[in-house]
SENUBA-366694 format. One record per atom (N, C-alpha, C): x, y negated, z. Coordinates in steps of 0.05 Angstrom, whole numbers, plus 5000, padded with zeros to 4 digits. Example, Ala and Ser with C-alpha at 12.3 -4.5 7.8 and 13.67 -1.06 7.14 Angstrom:
526451145156524650905156526450665156525750455142527350215143525849995157
//
This chain:
937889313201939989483213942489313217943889343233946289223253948689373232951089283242953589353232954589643242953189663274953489803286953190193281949790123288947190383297947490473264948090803257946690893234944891083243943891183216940991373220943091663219941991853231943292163229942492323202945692303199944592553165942792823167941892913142939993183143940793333165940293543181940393733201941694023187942194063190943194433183940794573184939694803179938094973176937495173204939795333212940395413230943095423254943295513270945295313283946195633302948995623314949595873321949195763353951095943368951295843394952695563395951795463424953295223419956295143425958695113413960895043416961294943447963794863445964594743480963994423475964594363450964294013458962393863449960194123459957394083462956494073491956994143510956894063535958494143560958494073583960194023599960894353601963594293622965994523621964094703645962794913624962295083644963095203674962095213690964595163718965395023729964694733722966494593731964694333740965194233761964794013789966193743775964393643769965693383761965893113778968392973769968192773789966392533775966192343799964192123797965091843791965091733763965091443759963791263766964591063787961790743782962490623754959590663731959790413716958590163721956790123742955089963745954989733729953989803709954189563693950889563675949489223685947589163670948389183638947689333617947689363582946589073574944589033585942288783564940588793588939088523592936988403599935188203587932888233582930987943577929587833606927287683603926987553624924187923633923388063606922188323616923488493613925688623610926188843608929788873612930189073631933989143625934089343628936689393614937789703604941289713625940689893643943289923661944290253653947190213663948590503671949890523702948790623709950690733736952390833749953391003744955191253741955991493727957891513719957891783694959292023710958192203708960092543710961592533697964092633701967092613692967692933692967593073662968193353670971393363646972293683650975693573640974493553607972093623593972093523568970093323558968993273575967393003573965892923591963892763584962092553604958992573604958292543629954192513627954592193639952592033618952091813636948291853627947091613655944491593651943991203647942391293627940990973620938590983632938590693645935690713665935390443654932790373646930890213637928390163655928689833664926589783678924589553665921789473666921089353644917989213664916889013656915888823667912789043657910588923675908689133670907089023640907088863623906688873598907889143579910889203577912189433573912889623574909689713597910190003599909190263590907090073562907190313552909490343530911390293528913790333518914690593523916790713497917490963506919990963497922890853514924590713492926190873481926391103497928291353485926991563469924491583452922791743444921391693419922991413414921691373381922591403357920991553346922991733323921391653293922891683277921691673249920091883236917491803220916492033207918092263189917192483180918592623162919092373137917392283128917592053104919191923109920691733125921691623140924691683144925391933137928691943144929691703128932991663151934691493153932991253158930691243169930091003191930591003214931590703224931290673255930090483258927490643280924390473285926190223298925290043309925689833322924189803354922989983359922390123381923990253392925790373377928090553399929690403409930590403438932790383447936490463436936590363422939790573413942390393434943490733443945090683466948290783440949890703447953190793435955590683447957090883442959390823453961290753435964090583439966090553424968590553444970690793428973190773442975190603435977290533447978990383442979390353415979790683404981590673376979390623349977290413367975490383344972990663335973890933340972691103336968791023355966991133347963391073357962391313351960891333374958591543375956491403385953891483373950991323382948591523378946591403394943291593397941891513363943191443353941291473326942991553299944691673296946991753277948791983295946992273301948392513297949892523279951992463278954192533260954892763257955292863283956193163295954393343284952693243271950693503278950993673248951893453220952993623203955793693208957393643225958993873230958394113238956894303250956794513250956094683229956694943221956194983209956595293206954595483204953995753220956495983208958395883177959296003165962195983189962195783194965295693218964995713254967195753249966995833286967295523301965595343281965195073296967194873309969194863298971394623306970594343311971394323334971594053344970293863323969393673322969393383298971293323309971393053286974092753285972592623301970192523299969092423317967592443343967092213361966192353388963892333380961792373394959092563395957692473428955292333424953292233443950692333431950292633449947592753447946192703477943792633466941292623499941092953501941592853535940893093550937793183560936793023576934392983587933292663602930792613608931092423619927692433604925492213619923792123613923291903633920191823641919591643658916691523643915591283657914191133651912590943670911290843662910490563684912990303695913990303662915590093667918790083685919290473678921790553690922490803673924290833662924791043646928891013658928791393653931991443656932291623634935291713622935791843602938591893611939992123608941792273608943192263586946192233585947892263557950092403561950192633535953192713541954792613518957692593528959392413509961492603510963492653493965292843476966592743468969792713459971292733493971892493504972992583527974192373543975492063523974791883538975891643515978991723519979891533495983091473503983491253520986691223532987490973541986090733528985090553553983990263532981090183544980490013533977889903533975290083525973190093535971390393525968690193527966890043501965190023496962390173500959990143517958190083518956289883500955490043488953289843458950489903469949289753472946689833459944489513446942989623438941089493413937889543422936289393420933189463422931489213410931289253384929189073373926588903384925189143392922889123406923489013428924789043440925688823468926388553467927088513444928588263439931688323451933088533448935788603458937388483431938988403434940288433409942888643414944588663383947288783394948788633410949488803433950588773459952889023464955588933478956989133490958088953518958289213531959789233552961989383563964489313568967589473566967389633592968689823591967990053613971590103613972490123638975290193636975290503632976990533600977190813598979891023610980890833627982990953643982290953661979590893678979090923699977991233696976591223664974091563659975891803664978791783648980791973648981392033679982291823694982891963721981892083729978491953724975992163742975592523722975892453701976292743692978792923705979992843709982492873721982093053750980692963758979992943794977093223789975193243770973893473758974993723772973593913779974694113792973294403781974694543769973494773757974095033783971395143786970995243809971595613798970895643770970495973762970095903728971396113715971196033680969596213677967696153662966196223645966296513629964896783630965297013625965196963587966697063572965096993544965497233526
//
């Protein structure tokens, strides 16, 4: 294990509705970031981002993984530890994370967030941001994955991590201007709020 990637603590039992900075601003048209930025390459396999949705309380980006035909039966977003097994991270998974300027990380293998909720509270915000997968699959040596990210970075430099054992990836980042993400949240257009 890296300095980076942790494993996600126990889960909660039951879980209420889901809070707001659990996913994008209902209503609302988000504007469009280029990240175009290659994550990691070997001479078989790379991990890119393309563009993120910019909504006024956070972000969807997609990881697209393309992989030489030895690697396709790979499943890089889908490998999970046995029940025996908690607080492992296989070396088969792909782990994608982010880091904001102020040092603060969110990553696909350390839900942090997820013992924050908690069914007794009307669910406040975390201290920390929060990178849960949305959707995404693939195969034959092309896989995409969906991420939502919580909240908007601050002013500064906005890290791109990711890690993949099995690939031969090592830890890798890539800086994403996080004053560019804010404008585009900015530019987000909420069309009708949400009845609640």
């Amino acid at each position: 294990m890296t300095e980076f990637f942790e494993p996600s603590p126990p889960r909660p039992r039951e879980r209420q509705e889901s809070p707001s900075w659990l996913a994008s601003a209902r209503g609302a048209i988000p504007g469009v970031a280029a990240i175009e930025t290659i994550l990691a390459r070997t001479d078989a396999v790379g991990v890119s981002v393309a563009s993120a949705l910019v909504y006024p309380n956070g972000l969807e980006f997609e990881v697209v993984v393309v992989a030489e035909d030895e690697w396709t039966k790979l499943d890089p977003f889908f490998s999970r530890p046995d029940e025996d097994e908690e607080g492992v991270i296989l070396p088969s998974l792909l782990r994608i994370g982010v880091e904001y300027a102020d040092g603060r990380k969110a990553m696909n293998t350390g839900e942090r967030w997820a013992s924050w909720l908690d069914e007794e509270e009307d669910n406040p915000a975390p201290p920390d941001p929060i990178l849960l997968g949305r959707s995404g699959g693939g195969g034959g040596g092309h896989w995409a994955y969906r991420f939502w990210l919580w909240p908007l970075p601050p002013p500064g430099p906005m890290y791109l991590v990711c890690e993949w054992p099995d690939a031969d990836i090592p830890l890798t980042r890539r800086e994403v201007d996080g004053k560019s993400i804010i404008e585009t949240g900015a530019r987000a257009q909420t069309l009708f709020e949400s009845a609640e």
